[in-house]
C-alpha positions as CSV (number, residue, x, y, z in Angstrom):
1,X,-77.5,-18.9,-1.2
2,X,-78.1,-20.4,-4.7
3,X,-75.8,-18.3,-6.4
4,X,-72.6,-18.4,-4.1
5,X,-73.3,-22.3,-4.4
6,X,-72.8,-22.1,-8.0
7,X,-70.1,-19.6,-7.6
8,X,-68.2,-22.1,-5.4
9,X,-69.2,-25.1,-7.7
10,X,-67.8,-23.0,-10.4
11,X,-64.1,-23.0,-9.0
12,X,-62.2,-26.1,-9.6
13,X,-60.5,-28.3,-6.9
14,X,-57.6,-26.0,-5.5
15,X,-58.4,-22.9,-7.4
16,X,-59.6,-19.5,-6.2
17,X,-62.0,-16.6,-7.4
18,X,-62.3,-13.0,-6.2
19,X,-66.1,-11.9,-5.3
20,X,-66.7,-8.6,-3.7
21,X,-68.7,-7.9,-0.6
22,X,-69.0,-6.1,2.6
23,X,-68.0,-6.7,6.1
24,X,-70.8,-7.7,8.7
25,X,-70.5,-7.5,12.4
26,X,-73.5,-9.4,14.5
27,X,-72.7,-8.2,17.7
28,X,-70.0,-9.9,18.8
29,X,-68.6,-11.8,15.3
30,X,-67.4,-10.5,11.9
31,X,-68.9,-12.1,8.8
32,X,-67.9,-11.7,4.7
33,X,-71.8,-10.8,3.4
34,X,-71.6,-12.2,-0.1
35,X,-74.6,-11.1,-2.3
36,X,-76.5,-11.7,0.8
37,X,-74.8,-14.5,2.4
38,X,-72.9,-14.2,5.6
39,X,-69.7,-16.0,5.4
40,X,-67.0,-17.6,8.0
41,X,-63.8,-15.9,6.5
42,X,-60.6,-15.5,7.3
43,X,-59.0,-11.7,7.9
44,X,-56.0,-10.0,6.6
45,X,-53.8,-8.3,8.4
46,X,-53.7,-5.8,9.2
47,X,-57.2,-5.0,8.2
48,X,-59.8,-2.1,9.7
49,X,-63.6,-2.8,9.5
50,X,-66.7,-0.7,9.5
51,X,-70.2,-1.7,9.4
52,X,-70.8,-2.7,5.5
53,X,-67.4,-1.8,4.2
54,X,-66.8,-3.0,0.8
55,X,-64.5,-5.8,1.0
56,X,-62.6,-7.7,-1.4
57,X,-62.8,-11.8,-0.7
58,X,-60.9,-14.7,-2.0
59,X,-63.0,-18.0,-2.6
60,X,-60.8,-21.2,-3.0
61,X,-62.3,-24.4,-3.1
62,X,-60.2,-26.9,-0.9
63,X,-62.0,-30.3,-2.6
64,X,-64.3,-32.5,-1.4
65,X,-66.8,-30.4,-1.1
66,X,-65.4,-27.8,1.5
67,X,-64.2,-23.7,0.3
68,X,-63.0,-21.4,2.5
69,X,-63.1,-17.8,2.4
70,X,-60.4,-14.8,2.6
71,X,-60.8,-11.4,3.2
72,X,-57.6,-9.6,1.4
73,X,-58.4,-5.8,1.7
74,X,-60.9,-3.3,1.9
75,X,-61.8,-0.8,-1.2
76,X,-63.2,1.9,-2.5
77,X,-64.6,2.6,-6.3
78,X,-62.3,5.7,-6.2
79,X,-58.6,6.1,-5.0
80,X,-58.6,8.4,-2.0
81,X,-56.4,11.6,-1.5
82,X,-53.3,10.8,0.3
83,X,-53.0,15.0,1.2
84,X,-55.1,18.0,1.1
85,X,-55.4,21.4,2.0
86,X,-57.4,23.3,5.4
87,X,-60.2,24.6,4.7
88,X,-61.8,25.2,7.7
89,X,-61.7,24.4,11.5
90,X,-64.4,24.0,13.6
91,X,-64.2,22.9,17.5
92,X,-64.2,19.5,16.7
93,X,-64.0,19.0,12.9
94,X,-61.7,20.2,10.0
95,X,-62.8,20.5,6.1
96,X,-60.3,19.6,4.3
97,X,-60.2,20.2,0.2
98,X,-58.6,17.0,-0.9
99,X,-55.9,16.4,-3.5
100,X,-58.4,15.2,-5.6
101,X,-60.5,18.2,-5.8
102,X,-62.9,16.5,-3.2
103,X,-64.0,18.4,0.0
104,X,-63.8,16.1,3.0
105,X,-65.0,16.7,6.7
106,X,-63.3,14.9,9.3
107,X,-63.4,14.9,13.1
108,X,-60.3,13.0,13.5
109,X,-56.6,14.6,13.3
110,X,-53.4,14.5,15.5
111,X,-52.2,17.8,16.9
112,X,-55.0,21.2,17.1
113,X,-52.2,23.6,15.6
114,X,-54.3,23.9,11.8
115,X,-54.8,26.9,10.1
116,X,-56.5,27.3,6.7
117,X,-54.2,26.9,3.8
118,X,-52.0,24.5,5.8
119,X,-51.0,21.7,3.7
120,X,-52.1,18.3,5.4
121,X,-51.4,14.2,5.2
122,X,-54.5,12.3,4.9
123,X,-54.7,8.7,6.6
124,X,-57.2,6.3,5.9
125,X,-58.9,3.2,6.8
126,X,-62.0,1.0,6.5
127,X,-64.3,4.5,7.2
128,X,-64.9,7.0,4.7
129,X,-63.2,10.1,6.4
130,X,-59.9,10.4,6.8
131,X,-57.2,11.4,9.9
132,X,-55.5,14.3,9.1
133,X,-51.8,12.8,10.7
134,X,-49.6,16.5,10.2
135,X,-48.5,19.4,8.3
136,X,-46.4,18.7,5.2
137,X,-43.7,21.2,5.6
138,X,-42.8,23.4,3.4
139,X,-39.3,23.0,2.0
140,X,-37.2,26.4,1.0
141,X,-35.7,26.1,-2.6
142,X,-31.9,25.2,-2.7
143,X,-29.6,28.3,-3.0
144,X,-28.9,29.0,-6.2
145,X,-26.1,26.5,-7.1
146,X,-22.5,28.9,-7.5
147,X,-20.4,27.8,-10.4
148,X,-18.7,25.1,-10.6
149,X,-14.7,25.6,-10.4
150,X,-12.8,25.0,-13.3
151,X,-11.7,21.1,-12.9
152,X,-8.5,20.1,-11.7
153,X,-6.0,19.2,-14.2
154,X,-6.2,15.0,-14.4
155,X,-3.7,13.4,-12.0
156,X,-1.7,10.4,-13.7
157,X,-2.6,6.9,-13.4
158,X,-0.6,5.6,-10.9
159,X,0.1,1.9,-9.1
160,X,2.5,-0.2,-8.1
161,X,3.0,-4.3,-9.5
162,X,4.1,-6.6,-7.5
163,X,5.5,-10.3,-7.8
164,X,6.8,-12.7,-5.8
165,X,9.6,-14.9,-7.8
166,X,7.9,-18.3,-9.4
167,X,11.7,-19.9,-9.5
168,X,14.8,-20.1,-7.8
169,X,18.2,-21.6,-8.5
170,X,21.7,-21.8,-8.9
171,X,23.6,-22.7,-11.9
172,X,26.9,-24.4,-11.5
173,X,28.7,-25.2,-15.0
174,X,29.7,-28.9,-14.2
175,X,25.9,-30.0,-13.2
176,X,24.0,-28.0,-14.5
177,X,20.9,-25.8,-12.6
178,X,20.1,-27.2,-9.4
179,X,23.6,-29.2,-9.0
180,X,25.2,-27.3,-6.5
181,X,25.1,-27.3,-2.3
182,X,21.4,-26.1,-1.0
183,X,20.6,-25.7,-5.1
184,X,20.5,-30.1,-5.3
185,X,17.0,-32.2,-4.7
186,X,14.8,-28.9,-5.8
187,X,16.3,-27.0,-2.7
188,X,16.4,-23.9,-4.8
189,X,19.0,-21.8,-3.0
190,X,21.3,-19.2,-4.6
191,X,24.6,-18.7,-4.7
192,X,27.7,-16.8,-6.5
193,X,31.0,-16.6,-6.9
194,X,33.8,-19.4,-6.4
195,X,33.9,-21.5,-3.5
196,X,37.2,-23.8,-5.0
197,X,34.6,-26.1,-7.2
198,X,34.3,-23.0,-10.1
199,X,31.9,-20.2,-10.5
200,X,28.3,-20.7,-9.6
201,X,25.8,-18.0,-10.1
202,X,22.0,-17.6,-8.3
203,X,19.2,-16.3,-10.7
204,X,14.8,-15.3,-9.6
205,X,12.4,-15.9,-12.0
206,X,9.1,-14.3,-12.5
207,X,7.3,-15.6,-16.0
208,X,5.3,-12.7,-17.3
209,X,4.2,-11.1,-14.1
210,X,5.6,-7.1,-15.2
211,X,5.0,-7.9,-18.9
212,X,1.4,-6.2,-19.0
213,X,3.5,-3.2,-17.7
214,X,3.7,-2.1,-21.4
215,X,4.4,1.7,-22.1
216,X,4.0,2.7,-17.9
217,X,7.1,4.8,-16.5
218,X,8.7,3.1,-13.7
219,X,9.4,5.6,-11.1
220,X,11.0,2.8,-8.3
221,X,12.1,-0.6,-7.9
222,X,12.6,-2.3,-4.6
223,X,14.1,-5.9,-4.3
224,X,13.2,-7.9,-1.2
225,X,16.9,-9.6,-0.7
226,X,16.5,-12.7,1.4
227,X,18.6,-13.9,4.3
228,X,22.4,-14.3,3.4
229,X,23.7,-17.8,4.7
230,X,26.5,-18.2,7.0
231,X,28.9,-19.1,4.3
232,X,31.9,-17.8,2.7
233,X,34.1,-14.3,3.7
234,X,33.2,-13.5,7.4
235,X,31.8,-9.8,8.1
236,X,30.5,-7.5,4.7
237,X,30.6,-8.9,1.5
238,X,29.4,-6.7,-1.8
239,X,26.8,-8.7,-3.6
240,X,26.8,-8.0,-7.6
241,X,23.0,-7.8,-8.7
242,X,22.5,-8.2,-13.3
243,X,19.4,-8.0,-14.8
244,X,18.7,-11.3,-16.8
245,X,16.3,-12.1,-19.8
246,X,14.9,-15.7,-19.3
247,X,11.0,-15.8,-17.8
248,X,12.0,-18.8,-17.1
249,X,14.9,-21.2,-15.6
250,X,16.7,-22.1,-19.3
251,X,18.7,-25.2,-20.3
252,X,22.2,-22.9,-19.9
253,X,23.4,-20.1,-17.2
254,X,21.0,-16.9,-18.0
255,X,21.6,-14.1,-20.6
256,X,22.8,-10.9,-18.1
257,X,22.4,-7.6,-19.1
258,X,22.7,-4.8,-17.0
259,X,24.5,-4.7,-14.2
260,X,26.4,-4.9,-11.9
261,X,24.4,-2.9,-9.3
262,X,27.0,-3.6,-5.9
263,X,24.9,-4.3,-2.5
264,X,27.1,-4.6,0.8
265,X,25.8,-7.5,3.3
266,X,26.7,-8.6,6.3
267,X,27.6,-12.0,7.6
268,X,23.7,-13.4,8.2
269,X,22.0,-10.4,7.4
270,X,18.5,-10.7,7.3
271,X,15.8,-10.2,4.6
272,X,15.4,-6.7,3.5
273,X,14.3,-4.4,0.5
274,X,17.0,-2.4,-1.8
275,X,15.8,0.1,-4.2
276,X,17.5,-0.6,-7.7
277,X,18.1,1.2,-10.3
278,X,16.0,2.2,-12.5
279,X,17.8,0.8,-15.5
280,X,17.0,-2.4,-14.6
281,X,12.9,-1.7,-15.2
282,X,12.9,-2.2,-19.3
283,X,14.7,-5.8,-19.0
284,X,12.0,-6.5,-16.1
285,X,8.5,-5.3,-18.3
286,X,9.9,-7.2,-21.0
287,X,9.8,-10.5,-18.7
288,X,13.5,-10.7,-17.3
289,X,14.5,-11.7,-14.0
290,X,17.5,-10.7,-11.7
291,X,20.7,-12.6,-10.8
292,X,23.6,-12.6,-8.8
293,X,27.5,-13.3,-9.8
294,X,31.3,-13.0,-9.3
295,X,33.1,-13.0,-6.4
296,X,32.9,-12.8,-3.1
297,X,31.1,-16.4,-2.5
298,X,28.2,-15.7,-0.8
299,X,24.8,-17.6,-0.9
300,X,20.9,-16.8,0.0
301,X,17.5,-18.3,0.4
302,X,15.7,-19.3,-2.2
303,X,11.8,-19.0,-2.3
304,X,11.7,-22.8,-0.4
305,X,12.8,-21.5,2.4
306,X,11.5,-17.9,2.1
307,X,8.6,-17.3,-0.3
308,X,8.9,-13.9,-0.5
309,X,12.5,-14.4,-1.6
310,X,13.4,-11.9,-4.2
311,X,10.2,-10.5,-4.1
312,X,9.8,-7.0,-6.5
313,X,7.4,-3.7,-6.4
314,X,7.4,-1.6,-9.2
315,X,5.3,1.6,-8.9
316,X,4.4,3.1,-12.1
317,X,3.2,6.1,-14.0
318,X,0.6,5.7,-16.9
């Protein structure tokens, strides 16, 4: 008992060492025998005993003058053979030639189905022969692998950008952008065309959302045209859709460039998409917007009242 006091005395307050032992059962209670001294422990789990099994035990002293003792695991001086190979079977036992070279006799196993040569699992715990568990299958090589075919040629990049207009507004030349009917207070509605007061023209904005478009081949456009107000000419009127080249609103009426591209709406028509043409993409990826002017007077929303007003989709080709 001397030297586990001196052990313990050895481990400061809080600390822990690992001593080696075996397990000890009296009859009805298992104890940690430390060089001779049977221990209270505490047990891992899940943990399997036998009679003097080598243990593995954690001392930690807990200050004022109390330790307590843990049993983390059982061992061996030698790893043991997780599979093996029949040797032999008796009526009750099998040999078994290990992994390892070692030849092990065991009279516990799953299953009577062996046969020498079979190829075994090996499962062990606290005892010194193992349970044979199954056969390890054998697994057929893969079929020879055919050739590959030849690749496919590479399919284009493709995609499609999409942007919802940042601005929307109407320019009238006596006041100016956002001077005119729905346009005043930051109403943003568009019009066009002449209504007795002179010409007012509706233009959507959209920064640099298609300038990272670069070199990409547009292959469609579609233009979400929002709901036409009940204004103006009853029935159809032809709507005149330009190109413009401002990212954003200007001081003056925007720069149009191509165009016109003629829509027919009714009287009240509600948002829809139109496909234009595809002349209008290189003003677009070089951060443009569209507009509307001329005759007949006819107005829209603007992205107030619908946010996806003017909306555009591109898809591209890289």
């Amino acid at each position: 008992m001397d030297g586990l006091k001196k052990t313990i005395e050895a481990i400061p307050t809080g600390g822990t060492r690992r001593v080696f032992g075996t397990a000890y059962h009296d009859g009805s209670h298992w104890w940690a025998n430390i060089a001779g001294n049977l221990v209270e422990a505490r047990w891992a789990n899940p943990i399997t005993l036998t009679q003097g099994g080598k243990i593995v035990v954690d001392l930690t002293d807990n200050g004022t003058g109390q330790s307590s003792a843990l049993v983390v695991c059982g061992y061996t001086d030698q790893p043991r053979p997780g599979t093996g190979s029949v040797l032999s079977v008796g009526t009750s036992t099998i040999v078994v030639s290990g992994d390892d070279g070692s030849v092990l006799t065991t009279d516990r196993f799953v299953g009577v189905s062996y046969s020498p040569g079979d190829p075994v699992l090996l499962l062990w715990d606290a005892t010194d022969s193992p349970t044979v568990v199954g056969k390890i299958p054998v697994v057929a090589p893969p079929p020879r692998p055919m050739l590959p075919p030849s690749p496919p040629a590479p399919r284009p990049a493709t995609g499609t950008a999409r942007a919802a207009a940042g601005k929307t507004n109407t320019w009238w030349g006596p006041g100016g952008w956002g001077s005119y009917s729905g346009s005043q207070q930051g109403g943003e509605q568009l019009y066009s065309g002449n209504y007795g007061s002179g010409p007012v023209t509706g233009s959507w904005f959209y920064g640099a959302a298609f300038t990272n478009l670069g070199n990409r081949q547009i292959a469609e456009i579609r233009f979400r045209l929002p709901q036409r107000l009940n204004i103006g000419a009853s029935g159809s009127a032809t709507v005149h859709l330009y190109d413009h080249t401002s990212k954003y609103q200007p001081g003056g009426d925007v720069n149009r460039t191509v165009g016109p591209f003629d829509v027919t709406v009714t009287k009240s028509q509600g948002a829809h998409w139109i496909t234009l043409p595809l002349s209008f993409a290189p003003v677009l990826k070089a951060g443009g917007g569209i507009s509307i002017a001329g005759d007949p007077y006819v107005g829209f929303d603007g992205r107030l009242k619908d946010p996806q007003s003017g909306r555009i989709e591109m898809d591209w080709t890289a």
